[in-house]
N, C-alpha and C positions, 0 to 999 in steps of 0.2 A: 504493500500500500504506500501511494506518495500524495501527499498534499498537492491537487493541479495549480493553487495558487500561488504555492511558494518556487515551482517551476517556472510560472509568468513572470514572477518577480526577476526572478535570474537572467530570464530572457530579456526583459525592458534594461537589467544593469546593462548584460551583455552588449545588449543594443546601442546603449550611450555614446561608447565610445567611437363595339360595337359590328357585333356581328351586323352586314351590311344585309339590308330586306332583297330579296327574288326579283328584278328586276321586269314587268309583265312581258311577254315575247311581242315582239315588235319586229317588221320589217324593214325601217328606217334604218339603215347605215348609221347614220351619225347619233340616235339613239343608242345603240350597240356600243358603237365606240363608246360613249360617254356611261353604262353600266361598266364595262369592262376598266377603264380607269377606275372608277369608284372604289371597285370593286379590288385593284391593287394600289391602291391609295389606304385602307382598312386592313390589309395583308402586312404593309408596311408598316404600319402607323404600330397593329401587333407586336413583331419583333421588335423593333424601338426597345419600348416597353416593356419587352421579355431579358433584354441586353441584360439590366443591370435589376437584379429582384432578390437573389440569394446571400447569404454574406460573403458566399466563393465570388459572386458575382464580381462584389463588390471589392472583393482581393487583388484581384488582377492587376488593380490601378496601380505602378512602380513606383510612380514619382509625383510630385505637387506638381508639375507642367504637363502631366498627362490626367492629371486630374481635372484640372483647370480648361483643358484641349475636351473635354470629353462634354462636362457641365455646364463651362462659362463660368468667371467671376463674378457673376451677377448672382450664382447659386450656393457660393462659398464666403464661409467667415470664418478668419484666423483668430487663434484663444493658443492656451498652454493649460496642461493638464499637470498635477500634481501626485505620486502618490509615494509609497512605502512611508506615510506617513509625514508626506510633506518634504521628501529627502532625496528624490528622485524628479527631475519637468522633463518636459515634451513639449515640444512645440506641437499645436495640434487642426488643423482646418475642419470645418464641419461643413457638409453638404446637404443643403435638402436636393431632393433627386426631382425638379420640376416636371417631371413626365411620371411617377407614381407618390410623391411628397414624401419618399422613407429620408431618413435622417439620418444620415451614418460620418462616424467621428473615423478622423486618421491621424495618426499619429508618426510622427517624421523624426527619423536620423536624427543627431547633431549638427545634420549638415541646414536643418531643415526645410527640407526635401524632398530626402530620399526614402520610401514607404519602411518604418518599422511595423506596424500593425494596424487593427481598424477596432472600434466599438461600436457596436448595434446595442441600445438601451430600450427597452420597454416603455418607459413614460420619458415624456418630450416635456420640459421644464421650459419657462421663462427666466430671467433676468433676477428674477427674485425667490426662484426654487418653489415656484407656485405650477399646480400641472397642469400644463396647455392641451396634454391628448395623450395617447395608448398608441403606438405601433407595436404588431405581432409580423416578424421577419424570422424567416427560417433557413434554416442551412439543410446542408445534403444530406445529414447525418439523420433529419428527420427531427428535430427540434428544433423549435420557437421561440421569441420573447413570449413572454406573458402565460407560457404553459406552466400549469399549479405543478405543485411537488407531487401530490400524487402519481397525477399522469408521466411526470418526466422518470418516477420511481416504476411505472409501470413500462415504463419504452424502455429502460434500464435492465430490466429483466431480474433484478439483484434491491437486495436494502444498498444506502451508500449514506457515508458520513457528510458533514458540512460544520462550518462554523454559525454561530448564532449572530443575532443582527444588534445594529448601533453602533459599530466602530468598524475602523480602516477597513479590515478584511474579512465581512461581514460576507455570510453567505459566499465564502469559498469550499467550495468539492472538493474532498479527497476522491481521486483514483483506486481501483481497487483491478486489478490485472485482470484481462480477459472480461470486462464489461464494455457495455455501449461507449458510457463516459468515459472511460478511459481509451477506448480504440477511437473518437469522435477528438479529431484534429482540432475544433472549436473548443474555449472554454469558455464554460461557463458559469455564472454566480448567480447565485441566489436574495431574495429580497421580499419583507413581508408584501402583502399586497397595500399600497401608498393611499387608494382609493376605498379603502372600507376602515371603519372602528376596531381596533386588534383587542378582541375578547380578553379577557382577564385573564381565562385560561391558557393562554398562549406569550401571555407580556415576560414568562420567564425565559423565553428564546430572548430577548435582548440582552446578552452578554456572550464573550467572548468565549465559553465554554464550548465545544464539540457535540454535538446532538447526531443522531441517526433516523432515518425515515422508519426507524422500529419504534422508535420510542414513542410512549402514550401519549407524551405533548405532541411529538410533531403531526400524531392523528389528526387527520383533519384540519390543521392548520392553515390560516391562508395566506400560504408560501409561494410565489410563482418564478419563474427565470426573468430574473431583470435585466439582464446583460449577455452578451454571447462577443468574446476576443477572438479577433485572428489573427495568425503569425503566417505569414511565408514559410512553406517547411524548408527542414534545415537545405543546402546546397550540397 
């Protein structure tokens, strides 16, 4: 068993340095023509669309000038992202995707640049950590934002540990060898659910103690994937 969180961590040091309507049959020529445009105008318009939807999708992107080449500056805003407790930055650009509105965070080089990683977040926050919306975005692996513990414990096939919530490394997975999570390239973290009252029964998941999806608390909890990371695999 290995902590997948304290692996990310390593890796960030590392890293520092409208389906179109039946046309009526018609013998006008240029009626014809003008179905059959429509008609691959809606075909296009699809793929578009389809490019960028997965968070693999979303991997591919190498560099901030291929980023920028793909969306337009007009779809990106530059920030810096903090973590290991405020002891590690990132330069970081965020993208809303104009052609399906997903949100997805990147995080660059030292060079600030060149693609270290990506975050896909379940709730889309304003300026003041107030919640603007929900996006559910999913990878190959077959996991989602915003899918409860449950279900992720049942696509898992196996119980699997985590950290408990309110602090830095809140709702990080342990790996257990030979499960989905741990053969699933994506990580992922966990996080109560933002949008509902968390039950009395459940307020003792806020600390940093290790829980399991066996345990009586985490029954029924309303736990969901709040975050899904991607790395480039290794070279």
């Amino acid at each position: 068993m290995k902590l997948l969180i304290a692996v990310s961590l390593s890796l960030l040091l590392f890293a520092c340095g409208g389906d179109a309507e039946n046309a009526p049959e018609t013998t006008d020529p240029e009626v014809v023509a003008e179905t059959a445009d429509s008609t691959e105008d809606v075909v296009e318009a699809d793929v578009i669309e389809e490019k960028y939807s997965t968070v693999e999708d979303y991997g591919q992107i190498a560099s901030k000038e291929q980023l920028i080449s793909e969306f337009g500056e007009e779809n990106l805003v530059d920030g810096e992202s903090w973590y290991a407790e405020g002891t590690v930055r990132f330069d970081n650009t965020v993208l809303t995707n104009p052609d399906n509105g997903q949100v997805i965070k990147y995080l660059w080089q030292e060079d600030g640049s060149t693609f270290n990683s990506l975050e896909v977040s379940y709730y889309l926050f304003d300026e003041n950590y107030a919640i603007l919306g929900t996006q559910a975005i999913s990878c190959e692996c077959g996991v989602s934002t915003g899918m409860s513990l449950q279900d992720l414990q049942e696509w898992n096939g196996a119980e699997f540990s985590f950290f408990g919530f309110g602090w830095d490394y809140e709702g990080g997975i342990f790996e257990d060898d030979g499960t989905k999570i741990a053969e699933c390239p994506i990580q992922l973290k966990l996080s109560f659910d933002l949008e509902v009252e968390i039950p009395e029964e459940y307020r003792g998941m806020y600390s940093d103690q290790v829980f399991s999806t066996a345990d009586e608390i985490a029954q029924g909890a309303p736990v969901l994937v709040d975050m899904m990371t991607y790395r480039p695999a290794d070279e």
